[in-house]
Kinemage of the C-alpha trace (Angstrom):
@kinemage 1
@onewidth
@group {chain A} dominant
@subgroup {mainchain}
@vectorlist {calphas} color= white
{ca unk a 1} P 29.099 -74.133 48.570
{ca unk a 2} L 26.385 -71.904 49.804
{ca unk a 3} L 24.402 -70.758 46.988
{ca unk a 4} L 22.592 -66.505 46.940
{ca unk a 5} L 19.457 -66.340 46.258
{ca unk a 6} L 17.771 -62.713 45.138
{ca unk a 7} L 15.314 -61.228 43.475
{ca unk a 8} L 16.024 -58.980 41.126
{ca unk a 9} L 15.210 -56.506 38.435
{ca unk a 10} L 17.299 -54.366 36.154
{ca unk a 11} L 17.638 -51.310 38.277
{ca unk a 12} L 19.558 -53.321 40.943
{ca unk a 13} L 22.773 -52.022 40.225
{ca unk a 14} L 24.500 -53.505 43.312
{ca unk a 15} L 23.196 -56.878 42.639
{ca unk a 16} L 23.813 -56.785 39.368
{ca unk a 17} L 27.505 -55.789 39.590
{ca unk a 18} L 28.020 -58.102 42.571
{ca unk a 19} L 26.922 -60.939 39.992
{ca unk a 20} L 28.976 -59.795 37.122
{ca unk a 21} L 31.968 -59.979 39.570
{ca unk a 22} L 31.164 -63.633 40.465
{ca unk a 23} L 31.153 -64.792 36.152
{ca unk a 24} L 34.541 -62.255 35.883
{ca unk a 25} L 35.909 -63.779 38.590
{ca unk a 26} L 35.267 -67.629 37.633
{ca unk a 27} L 32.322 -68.241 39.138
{ca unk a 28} L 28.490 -69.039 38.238
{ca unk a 29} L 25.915 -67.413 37.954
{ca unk a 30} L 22.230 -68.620 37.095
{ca unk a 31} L 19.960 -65.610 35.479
{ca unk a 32} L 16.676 -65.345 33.620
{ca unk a 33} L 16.360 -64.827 30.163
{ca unk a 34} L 12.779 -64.725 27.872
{ca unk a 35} L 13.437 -68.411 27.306
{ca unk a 36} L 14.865 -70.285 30.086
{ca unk a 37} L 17.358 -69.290 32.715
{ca unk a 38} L 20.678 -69.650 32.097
{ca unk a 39} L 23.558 -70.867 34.275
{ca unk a 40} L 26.604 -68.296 32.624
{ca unk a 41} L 30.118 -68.435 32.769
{ca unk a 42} L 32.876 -66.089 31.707
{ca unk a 43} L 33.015 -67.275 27.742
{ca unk a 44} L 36.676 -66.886 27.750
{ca unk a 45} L 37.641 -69.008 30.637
{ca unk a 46} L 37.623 -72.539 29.693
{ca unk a 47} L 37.859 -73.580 33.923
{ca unk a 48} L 34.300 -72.043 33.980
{ca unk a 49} L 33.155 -74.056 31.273
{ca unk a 50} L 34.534 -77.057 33.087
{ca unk a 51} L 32.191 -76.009 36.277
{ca unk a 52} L 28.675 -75.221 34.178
{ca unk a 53} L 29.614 -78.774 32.941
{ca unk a 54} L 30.195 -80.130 36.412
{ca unk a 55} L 27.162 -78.467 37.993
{ca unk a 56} L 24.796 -79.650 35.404
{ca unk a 57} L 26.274 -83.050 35.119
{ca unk a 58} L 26.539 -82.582 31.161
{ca unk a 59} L 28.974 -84.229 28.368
{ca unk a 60} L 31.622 -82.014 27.656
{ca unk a 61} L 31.207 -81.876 23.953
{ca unk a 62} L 27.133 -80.518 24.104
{ca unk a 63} L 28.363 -76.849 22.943
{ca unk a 64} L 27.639 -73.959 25.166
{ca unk a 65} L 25.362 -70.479 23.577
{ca unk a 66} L 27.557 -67.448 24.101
{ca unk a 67} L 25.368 -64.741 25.174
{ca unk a 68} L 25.699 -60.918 24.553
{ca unk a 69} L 24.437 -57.785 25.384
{ca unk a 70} L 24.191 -56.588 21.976
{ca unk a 71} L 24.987 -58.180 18.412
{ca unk a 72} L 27.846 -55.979 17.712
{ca unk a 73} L 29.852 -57.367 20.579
{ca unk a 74} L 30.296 -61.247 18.646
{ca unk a 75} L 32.738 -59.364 17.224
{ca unk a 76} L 35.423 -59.598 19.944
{ca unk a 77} L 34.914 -63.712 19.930
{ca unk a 78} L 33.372 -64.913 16.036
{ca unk a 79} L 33.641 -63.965 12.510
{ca unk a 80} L 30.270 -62.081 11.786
{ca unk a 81} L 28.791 -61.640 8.356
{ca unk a 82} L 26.294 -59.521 6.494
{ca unk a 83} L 23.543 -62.392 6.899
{ca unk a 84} L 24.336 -62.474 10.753
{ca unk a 85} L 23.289 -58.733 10.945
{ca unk a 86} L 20.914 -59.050 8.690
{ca unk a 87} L 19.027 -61.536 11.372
{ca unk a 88} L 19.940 -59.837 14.171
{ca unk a 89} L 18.090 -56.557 13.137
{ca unk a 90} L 15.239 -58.710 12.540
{ca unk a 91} L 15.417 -60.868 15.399
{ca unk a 92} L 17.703 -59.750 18.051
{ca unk a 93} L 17.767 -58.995 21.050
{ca unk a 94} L 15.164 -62.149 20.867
{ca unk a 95} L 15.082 -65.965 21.023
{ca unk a 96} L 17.588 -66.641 18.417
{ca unk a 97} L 21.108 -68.035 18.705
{ca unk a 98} L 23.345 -68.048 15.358
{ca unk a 99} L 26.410 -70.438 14.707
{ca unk a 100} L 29.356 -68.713 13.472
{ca unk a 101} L 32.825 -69.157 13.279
{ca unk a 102} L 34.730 -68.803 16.020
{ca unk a 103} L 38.283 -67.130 16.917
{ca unk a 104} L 40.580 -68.060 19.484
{ca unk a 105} L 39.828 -66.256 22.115
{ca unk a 106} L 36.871 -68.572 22.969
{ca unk a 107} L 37.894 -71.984 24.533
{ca unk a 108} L 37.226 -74.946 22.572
{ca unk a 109} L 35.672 -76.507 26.048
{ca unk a 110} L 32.749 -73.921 25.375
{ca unk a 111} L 32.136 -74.574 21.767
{ca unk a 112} L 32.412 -78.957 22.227
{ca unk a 113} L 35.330 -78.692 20.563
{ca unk a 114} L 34.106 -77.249 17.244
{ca unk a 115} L 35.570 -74.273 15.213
{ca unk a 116} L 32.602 -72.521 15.727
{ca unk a 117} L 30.562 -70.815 18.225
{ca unk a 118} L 26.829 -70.286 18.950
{ca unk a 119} L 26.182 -66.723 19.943
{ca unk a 120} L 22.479 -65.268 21.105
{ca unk a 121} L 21.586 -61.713 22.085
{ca unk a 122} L 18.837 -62.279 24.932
{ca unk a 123} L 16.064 -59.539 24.867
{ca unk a 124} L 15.343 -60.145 29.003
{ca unk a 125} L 16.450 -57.462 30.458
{ca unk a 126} L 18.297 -58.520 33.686
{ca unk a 127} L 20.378 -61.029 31.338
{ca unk a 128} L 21.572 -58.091 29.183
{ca unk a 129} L 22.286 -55.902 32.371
{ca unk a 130} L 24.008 -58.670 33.715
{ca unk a 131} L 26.371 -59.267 30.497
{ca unk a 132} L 27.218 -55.970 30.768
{ca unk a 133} L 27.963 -55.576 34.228
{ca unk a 134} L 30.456 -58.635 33.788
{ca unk a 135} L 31.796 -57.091 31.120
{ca unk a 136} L 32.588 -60.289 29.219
{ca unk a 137} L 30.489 -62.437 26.859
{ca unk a 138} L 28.023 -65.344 28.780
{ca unk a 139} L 28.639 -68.373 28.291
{ca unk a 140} L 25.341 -69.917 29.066
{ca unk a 141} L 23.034 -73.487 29.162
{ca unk a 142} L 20.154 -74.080 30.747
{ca unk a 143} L 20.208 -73.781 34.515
{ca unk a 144} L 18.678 -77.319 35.621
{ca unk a 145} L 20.719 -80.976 36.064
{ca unk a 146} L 21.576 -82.180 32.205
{ca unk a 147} L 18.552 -84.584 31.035
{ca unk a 148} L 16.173 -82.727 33.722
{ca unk a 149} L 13.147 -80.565 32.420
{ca unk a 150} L 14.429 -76.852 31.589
{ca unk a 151} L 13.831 -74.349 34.047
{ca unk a 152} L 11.593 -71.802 33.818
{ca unk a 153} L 11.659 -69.970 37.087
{ca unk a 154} L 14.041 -69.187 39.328
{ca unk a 155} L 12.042 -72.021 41.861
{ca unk a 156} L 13.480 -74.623 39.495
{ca unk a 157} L 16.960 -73.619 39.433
{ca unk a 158} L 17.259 -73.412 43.338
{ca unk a 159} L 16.104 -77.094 43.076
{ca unk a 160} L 18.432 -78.155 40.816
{ca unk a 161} L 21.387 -76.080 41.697
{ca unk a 162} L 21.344 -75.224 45.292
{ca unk a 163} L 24.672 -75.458 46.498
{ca unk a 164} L 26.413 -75.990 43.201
{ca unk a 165} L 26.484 -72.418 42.204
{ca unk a 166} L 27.631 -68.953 43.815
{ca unk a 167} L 24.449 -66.998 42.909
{ca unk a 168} L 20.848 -67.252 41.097
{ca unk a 169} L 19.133 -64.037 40.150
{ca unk a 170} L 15.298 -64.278 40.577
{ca unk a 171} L 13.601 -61.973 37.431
{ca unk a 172} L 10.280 -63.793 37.845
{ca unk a 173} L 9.448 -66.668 35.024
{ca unk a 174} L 10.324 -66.748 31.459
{ca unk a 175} L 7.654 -65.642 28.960
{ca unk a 176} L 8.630 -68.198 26.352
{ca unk a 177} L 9.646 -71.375 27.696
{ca unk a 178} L 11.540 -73.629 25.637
{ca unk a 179} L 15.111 -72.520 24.679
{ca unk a 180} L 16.098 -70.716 21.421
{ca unk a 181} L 16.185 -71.346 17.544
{ca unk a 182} L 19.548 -72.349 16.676
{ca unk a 183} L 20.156 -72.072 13.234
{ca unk a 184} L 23.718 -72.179 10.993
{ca unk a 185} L 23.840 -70.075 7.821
{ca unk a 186} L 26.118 -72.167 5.170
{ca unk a 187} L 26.177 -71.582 1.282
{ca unk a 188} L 23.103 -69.194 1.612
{ca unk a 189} L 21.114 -71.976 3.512
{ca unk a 190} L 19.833 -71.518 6.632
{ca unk a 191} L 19.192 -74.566 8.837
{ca unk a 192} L 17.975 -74.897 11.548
{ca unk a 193} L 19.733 -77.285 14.527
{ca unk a 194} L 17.172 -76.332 17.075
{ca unk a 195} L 13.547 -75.164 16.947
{ca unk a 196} L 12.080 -72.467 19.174
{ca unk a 197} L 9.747 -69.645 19.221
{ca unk a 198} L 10.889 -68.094 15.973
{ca unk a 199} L 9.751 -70.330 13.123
{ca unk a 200} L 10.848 -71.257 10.007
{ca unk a 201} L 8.888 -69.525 8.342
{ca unk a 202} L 9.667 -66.678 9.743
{ca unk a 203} L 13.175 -67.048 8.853
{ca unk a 204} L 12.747 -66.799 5.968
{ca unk a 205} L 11.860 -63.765 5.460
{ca unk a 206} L 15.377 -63.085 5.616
{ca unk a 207} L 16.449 -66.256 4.398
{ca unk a 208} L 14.145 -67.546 1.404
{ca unk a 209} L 16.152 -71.186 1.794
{ca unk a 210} L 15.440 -72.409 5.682
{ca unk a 211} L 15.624 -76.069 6.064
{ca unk a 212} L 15.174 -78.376 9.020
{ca unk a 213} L 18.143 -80.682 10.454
{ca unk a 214} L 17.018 -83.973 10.240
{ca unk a 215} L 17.714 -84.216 14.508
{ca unk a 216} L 15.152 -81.992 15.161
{ca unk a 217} L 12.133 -84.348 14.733
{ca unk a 218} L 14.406 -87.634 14.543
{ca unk a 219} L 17.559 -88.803 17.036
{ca unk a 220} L 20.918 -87.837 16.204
{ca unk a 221} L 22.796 -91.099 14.804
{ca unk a 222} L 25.442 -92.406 17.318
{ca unk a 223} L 28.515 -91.154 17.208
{ca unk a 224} L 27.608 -87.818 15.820
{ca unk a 225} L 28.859 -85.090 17.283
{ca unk a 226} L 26.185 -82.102 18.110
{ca unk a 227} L 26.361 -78.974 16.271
{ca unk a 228} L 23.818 -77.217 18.471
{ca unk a 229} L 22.546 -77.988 22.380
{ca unk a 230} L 19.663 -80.536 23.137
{ca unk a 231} L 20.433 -82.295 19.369
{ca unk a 232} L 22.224 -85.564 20.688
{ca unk a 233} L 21.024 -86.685 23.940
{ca unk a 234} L 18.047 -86.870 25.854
{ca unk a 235} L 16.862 -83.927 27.271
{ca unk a 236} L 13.753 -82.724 29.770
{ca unk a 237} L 12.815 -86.045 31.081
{ca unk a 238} L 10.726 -85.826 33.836
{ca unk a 239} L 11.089 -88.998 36.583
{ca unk a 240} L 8.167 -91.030 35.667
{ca unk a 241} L 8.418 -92.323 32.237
{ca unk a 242} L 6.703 -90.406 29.221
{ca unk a 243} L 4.679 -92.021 26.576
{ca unk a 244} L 3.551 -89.724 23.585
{ca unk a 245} L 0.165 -91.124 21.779
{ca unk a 246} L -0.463 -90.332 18.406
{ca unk a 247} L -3.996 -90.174 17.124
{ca unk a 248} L -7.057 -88.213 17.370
{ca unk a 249} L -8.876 -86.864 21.401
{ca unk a 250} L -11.447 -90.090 21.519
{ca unk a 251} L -8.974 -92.553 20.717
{ca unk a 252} L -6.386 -90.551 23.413
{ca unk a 253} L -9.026 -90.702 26.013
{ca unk a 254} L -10.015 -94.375 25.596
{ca unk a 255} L -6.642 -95.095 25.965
{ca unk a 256} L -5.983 -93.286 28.911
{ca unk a 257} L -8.776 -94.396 30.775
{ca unk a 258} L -7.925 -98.110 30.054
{ca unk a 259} L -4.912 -97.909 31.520
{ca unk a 260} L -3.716 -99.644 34.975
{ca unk a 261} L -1.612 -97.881 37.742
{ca unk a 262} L -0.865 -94.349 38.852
{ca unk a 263} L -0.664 -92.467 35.698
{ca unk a 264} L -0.674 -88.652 34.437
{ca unk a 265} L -1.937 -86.930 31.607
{ca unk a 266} L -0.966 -83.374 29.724
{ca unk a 267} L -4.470 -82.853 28.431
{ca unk a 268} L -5.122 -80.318 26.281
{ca unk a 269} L -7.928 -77.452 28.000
{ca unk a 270} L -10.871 -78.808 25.961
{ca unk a 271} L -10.560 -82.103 27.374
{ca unk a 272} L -9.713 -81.821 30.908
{ca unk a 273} L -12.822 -84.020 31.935
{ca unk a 274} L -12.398 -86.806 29.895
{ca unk a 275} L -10.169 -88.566 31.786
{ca unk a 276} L -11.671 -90.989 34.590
{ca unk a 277} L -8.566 -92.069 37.112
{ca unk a 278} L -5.193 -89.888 35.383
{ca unk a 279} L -4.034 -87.050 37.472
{ca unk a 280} L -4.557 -84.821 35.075
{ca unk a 281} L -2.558 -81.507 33.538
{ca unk a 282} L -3.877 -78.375 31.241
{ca unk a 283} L -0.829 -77.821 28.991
{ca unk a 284} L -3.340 -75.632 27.024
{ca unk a 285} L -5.693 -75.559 24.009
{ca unk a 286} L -5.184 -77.965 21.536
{ca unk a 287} L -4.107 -75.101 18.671
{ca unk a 288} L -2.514 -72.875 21.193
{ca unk a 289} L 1.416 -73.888 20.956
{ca unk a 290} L 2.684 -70.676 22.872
{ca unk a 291} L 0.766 -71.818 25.847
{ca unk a 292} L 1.893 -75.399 25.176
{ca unk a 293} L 5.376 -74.531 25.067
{ca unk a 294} L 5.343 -72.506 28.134
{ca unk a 295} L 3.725 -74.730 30.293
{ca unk a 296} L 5.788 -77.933 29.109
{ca unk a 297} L 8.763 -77.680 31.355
{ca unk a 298} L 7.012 -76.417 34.461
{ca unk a 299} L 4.353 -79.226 34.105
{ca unk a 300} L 7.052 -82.206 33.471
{ca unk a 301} L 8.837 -81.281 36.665
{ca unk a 302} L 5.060 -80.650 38.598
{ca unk a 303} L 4.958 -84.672 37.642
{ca unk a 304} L 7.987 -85.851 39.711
{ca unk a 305} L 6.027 -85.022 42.800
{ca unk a 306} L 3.018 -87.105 41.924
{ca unk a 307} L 5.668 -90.503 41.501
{ca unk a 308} L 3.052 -91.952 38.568
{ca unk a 309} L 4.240 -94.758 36.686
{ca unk a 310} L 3.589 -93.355 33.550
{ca unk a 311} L 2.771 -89.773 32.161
{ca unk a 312} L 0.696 -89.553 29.026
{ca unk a 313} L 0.507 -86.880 26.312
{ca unk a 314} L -0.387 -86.053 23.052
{ca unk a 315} L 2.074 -86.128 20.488
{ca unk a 316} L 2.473 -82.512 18.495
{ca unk a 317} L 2.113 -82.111 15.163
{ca unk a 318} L 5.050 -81.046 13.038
{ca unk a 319} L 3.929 -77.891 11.126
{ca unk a 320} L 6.009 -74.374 12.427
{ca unk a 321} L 3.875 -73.733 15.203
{ca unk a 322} L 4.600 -76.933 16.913
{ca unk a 323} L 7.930 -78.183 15.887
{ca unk a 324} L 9.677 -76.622 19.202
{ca unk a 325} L 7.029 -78.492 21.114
{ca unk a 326} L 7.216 -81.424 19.149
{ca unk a 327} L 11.115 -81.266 19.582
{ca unk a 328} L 11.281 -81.029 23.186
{ca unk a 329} L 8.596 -83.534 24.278
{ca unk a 330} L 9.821 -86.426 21.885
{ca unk a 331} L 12.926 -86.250 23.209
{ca unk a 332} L 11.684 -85.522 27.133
{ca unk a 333} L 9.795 -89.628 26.210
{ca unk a 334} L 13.060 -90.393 24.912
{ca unk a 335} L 11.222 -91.360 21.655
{ca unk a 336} L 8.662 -93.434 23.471
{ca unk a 337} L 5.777 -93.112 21.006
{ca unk a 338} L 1.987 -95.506 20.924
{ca unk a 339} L 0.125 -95.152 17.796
{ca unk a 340} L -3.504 -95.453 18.245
């Protein structure tokens, strides 16, 4: 398969329809949202499910997000509530991707095989003209090779899926970078499944009860079956191995430094010269977790090319601010934590 490649911005009508004609049609599609890009699907075909499964590589009972161009339209695919609108005028179009019942019409292939159905309402703007020049809902995952480092620009996705796709549309890179919050609303509780850039506590300023899944800061017991994407497996590993250290910058540098081998560190901008023979990486200011989170992906797959034999990094802390970071870089180490 020979895989298009453009750059694009909303006003590119042609493009834009010529794309929605490839997800109508069966086909893939890989597109930028404010998170991560997406590799979409027509929701309502379950053979293009089977394909963004095939192209990433990816067990077929991770559930897919079902994206839309605006909240209203879940209605054609999942049973919507007050508390669903409720969020959405707070948070959509935005980062946030809310479990809800789903009806027939949507395969079973894209939900895992649950009776319910993840639906987000992306606020990048070539994703929403997109949705609505295929004229069907998205269904969408991240654009990279399952287990890889989520993409953040259209560079990574051409890496990744060259030749397994009909078409990537090139918006420029994602301002957030880590995926959405995932959260399911059940007996007036809101938990969260996944953490991203909206926190709990902002949550609950719609929700006064927001509570944390135990599989977002621990691993999913085996033989559970995910609710949400990037709960069960692991996810974002770069190809050198990742070790998270916990304790404070003095005791992280002496333990860098002491190490043997070709190694790399994700140091945080205050500490860049402490480190005497790591290749080292600014991920950003220690208290700064919007630059942490958006330089994550990018700088796990900047790794691969250095082939070190270990890549070090400090290990987040879990207050709101951090618990997406904290979530996607324990399981990127696969757990793989030193205490100093």
């Amino acid at each position: 398969m020979i895989t298009e490649y453009i750059k694009v911005t909303p006003q590119d009508t042609e493009i834009l329809t010529k794309a929605g004609e490839i997800i109508r049609s069966g086909g893939l599609v890989a597109f930028p949202t404010e998170t991560v890009y997406g590799l979409g699907g027509n929701a309502y075909d379950p053979k293009a499910s089977e394909k963004i499964f095939a192209a990433k590589g990816r067990p077929g009972d991770n559930p897919l997000i079902v994206h839309v161009a605006a909240p209203e339209d879940a209605e054609a695919f999942a049973y919507t509530n007050e508390t669903y609108y409720k969020l959405c005028r707070r948070f959509a179009p935005g980062p946030l991707t809310v479990i809800l019942p789903k009806k027939d019409i949507i395969p079973l292939s894209v939900t895992g095989g649950l009776d319910t159905v993840a639906v987000r309402c992306p606020s990048h703007p070539v994703a929403r003209a997109l949705i609505k020049a295929a004229g069907v809902p998205i269904a969408a995952p991240s654009a990279n090779i399952s287990g890889a480092p989520s993409p953040t620009s259209a560079s990574h996705v051409l890496h990744d899926m060259d030749g397994r796709i009909e078409m990537i549309l090139d918006g420029g890179c994602c301002d957030i970078g880590v995926e959405s919050t995932v959260i399911k609303i059940e007996d007036g509780v809101c938990t969260v499944l996944r953490p991203g850039d909206i926190i709990p506590r902002e949550l609950c300023s719609v929700i006064p009860d927001v509570r944390v899944a135990a599989a977002v800061t621990d691993p999913t017991a085996a033989g559970d079956k995910p609710q949400s994407p990037g709960m069960k497996y692991k996810h974002y590993a770069p190809a050198s191995r990742l070790v998270l250290l916990d304790g404070d910058r003095e005791q992280f540098k002496e333990y860098v430094n002491s190490q043997k081998g070709k190694c790399a560190v994700l140091a945080y901008t205050e500490e860049i010269g402490n480190f005497t023979r790591a290749f080292v990486m600014d991920i950003g200011a220690s208290g700064d977790a919007h630059t942490q989170m958006k330089r994550l992906f990018s700088l796990l797959r900047d790794t691969d090319s250095l082939c070190a034999d270990v890549i070090y990094a400090h290990l987040p802390p879990k207050t709101d601010e951090f618990l997406a970071l904290y979530n996607r870089i324990i399981r990127a180490a696969g757990c793989d934590i030193v205490k100093l």
